[in-house]
C-alpha positions in Angstrom: 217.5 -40.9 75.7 221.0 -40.4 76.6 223.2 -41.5 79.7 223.2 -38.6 82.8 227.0 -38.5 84.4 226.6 -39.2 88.1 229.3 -37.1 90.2 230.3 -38.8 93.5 232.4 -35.8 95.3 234.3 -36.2 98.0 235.8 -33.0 100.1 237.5 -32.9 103.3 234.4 -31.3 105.8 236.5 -28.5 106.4 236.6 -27.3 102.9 232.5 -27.9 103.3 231.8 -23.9 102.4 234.4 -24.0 99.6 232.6 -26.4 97.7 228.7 -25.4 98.6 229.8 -22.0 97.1 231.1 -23.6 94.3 228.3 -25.7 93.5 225.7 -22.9 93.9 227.7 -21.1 91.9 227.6 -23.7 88.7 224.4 -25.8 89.2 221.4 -24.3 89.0 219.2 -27.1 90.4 220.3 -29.3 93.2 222.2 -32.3 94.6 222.4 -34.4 97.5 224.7 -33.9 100.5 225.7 -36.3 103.0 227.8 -36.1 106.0 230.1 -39.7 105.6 231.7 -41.6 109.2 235.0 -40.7 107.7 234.0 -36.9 108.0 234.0 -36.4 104.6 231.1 -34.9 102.9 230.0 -36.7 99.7 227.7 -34.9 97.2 226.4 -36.2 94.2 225.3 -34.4 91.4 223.8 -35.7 87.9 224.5 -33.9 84.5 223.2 -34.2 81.1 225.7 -32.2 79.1 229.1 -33.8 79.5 230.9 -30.6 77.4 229.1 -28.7 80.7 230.5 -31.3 83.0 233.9 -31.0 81.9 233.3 -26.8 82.8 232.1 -27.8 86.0 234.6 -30.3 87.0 236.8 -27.8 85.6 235.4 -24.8 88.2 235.2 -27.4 91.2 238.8 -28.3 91.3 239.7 -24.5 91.0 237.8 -23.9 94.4 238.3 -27.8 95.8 241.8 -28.8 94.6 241.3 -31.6 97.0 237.9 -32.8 96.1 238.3 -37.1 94.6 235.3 -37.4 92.1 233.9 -40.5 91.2 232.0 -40.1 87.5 229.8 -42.7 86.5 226.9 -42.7 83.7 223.4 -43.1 84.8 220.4 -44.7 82.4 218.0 -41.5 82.0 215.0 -43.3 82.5 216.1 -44.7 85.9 216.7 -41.4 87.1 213.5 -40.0 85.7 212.5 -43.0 88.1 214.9 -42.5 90.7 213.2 -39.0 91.4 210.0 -40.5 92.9 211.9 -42.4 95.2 214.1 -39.8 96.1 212.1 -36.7 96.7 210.3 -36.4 99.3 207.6 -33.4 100.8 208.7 -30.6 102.4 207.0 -28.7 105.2 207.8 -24.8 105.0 206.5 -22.2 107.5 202.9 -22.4 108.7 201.5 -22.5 105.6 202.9 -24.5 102.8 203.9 -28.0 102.0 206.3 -29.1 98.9 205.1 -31.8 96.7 205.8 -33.4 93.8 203.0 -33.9 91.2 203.1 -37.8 91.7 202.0 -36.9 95.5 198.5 -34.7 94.6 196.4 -37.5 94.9 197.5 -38.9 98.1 199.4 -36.9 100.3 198.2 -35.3 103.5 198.2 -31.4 104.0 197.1 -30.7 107.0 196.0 -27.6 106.6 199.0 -26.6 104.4 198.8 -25.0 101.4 200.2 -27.5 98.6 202.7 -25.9 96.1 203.6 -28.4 93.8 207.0 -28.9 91.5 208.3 -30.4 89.0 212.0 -32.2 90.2 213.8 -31.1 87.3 216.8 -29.0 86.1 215.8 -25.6 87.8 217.0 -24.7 91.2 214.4 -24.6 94.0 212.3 -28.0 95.0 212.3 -26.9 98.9 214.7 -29.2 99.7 217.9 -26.9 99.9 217.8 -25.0 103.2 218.0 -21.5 101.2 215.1 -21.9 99.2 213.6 -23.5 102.6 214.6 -20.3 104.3 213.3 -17.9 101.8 210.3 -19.8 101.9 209.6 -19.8 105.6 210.4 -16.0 105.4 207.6 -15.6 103.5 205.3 -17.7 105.7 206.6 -15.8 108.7 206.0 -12.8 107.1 202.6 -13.6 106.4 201.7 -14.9 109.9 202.8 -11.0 110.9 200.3 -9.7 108.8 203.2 -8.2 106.5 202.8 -10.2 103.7 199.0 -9.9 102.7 196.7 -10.4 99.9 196.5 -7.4 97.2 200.5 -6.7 97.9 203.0 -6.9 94.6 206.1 -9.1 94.8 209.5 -9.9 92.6 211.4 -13.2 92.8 214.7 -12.2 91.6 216.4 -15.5 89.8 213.0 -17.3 90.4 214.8 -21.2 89.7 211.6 -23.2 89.6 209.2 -20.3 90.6 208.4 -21.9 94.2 208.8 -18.5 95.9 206.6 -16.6 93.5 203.8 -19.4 93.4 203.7 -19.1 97.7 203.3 -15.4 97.3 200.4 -16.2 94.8 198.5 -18.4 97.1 198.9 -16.0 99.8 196.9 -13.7 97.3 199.7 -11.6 96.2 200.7 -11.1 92.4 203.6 -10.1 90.7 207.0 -11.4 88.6 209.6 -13.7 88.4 213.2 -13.0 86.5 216.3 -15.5 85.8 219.0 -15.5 83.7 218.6 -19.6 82.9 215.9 -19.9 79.9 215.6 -23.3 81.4 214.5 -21.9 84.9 211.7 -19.7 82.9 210.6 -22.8 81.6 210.4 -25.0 84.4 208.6 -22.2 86.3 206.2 -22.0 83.8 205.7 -25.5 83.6 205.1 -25.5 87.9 202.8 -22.8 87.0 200.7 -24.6 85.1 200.7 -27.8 88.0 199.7 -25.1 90.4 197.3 -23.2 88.3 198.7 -19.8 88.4 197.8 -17.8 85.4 200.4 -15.1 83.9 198.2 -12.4 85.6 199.1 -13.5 88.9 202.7 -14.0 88.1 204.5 -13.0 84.8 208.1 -14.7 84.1 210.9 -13.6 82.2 214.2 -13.9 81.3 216.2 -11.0 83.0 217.9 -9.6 86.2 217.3 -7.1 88.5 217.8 -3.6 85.8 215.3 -5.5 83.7 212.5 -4.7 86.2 210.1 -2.1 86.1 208.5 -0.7 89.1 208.5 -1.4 92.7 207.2 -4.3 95.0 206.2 -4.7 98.6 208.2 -8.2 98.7 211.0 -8.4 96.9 212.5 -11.7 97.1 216.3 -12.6 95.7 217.8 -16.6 96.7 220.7 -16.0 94.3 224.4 -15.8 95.4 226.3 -13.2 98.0 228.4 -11.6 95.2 225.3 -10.6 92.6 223.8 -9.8 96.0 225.9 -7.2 96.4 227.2 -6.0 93.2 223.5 -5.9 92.2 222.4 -3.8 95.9 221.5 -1.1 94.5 219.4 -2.0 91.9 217.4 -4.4 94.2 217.4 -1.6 96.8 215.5 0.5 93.9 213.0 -2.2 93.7 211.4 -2.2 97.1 208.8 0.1 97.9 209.1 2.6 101.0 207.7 0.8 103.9 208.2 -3.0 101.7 210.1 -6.3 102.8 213.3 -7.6 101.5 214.7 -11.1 102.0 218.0 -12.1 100.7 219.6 -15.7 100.5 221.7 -17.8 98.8 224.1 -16.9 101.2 226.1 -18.8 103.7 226.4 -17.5 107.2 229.6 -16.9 107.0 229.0 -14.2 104.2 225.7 -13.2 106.0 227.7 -9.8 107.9 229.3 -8.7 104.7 226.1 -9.1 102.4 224.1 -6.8 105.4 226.6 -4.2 105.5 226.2 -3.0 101.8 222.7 -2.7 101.9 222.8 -1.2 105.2 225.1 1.5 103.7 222.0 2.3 101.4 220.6 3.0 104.5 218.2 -0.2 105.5 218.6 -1.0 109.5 219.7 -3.9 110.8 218.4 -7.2 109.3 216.4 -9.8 110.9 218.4 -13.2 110.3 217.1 -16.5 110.0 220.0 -19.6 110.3 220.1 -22.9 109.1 222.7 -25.3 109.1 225.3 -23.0 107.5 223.0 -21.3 105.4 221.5 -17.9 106.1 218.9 -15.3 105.0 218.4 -11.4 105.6 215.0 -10.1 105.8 214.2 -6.5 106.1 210.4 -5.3 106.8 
């Protein structure tokens, strides 16, 4: 099995959005973050393909000139390892709880429905505060009786499929597109952990114009620029009366990202904050 590279990146705080943008922007799973006493914030990131690292090194210092990377390689099987002791459950909304499938057994739910994931290469364990928020959106949403059992939903660039498979044990059904053949995979793999069948939720490899229909929760934690180049497309996709929640965004992009859909006429979102993170949810 070969060697992972370990990225150590350091960036000055103040270029903080530069290089979240630029890591949600390569990566499509996630990384850790921490906020160092010399207020610096370090990330590291582990990749298998080094001709992809060299791309993404290559993309970082376009957007980061002044990030200082550290690369060191990283036995496979201790980071196969290193994910039980690093991931830890998430509590979303009123209703759900992240777990990994280590964690069935023996962890407590309270209540919670358990939605469990495979820590792999996909995007999307509940740990980042954008799939958190889009997440919580749809708890909240279901707590207001808008979200309900018999209702159709999309998860536009589904990652691992965690958005989907909440809306499935909140008794909806419906699909789940990405561009990465490696998300598809891993969604259908968490699929499987979680027992949905393809009747609840079919997944695909495809963007918004490869979807038929419309939804009553449409559901994109992507990117602000596909977020609005793609506006209209996604706009097509909810049905009269249906909810739309948008992330991926940062807060800062939050205003910019409303304003084209509110040109296609939507109102004004409700927005949900966290950190410097945000999500738009129409309903």
């Amino acid at each position: 099995m070969a060697d992972l590279v370990r990225l150590e990146i350091r960036i000055p705080e103040h270029m903080q959005d530069m290089a979240s943008i630029a890591l949600v922007q390569q990566l499509n799973y996630g990384w850790e973050e921490e906020n160092l006493p010399t207020g610096e914030i370090l990330y590291r990131v582990h990749i298998e393909n080094p001709a992809f690292c060299e791309e993404f090194l290559t993309a970082l210092y376009s957007a980061v000139p002044e990030a200082d990377v550290t690369r060191t390689d990283v036995p496979n099987q201790d980071w196969m390892k290193a994910w039980r002791d690093f991931f830890t459950p998430v509590e979303i909304g009123e209703h759900f709880k992240v777990i990994a499938p280590w964690m069935r057994e023996t962890e407590q739910l309270n209540g919670r429905m358990p939605i469990v994931i495979e820590p792999k290469t996909a995007f999307g364990t509940g740990h980042h505060p954008t799939t958190a928020l889009c997440l919580a959106s749809v708890s909240k949403l279901a707590s207001e009786g808008r979200i309900h059992e018999g209702q159709k939903f999309l998860d536009l660039g589904t990652g691992s499929g965690i958005l989907g498979i909440g809306c499935v044990k909140l008794g909806l059904t419906g699909v789940g597109v990405d561009i990465d053949m490696l998300a598809i995979e891993n969604t259908e793999e968490n699929k499987v952990l979680n027992e949905v069948s393809s009747d609840s939720f079919e997944v695909y490899q495809g963007s918004a114009d490869a979807v038929c229909g419309d939804f009553d929760v449409v559901l994109a934690n992507i990117l602000a620029r596909p977020l609005m180049e793609m506006a209209v497309e996604i706009f097509k996709l909810v049905k009269p009366g249906g909810c739309l929640v948008l992330s991926g965004l940062l807060e800062t992009q939050a205003d910019q990202v409303e304003a084209v859909y509110r040109e296609l006429g939507l109102p004004e979102a409700r927005r949900i904050i966290e950190g410097e993170w945000a999500a738009l949810i129409w309903e």
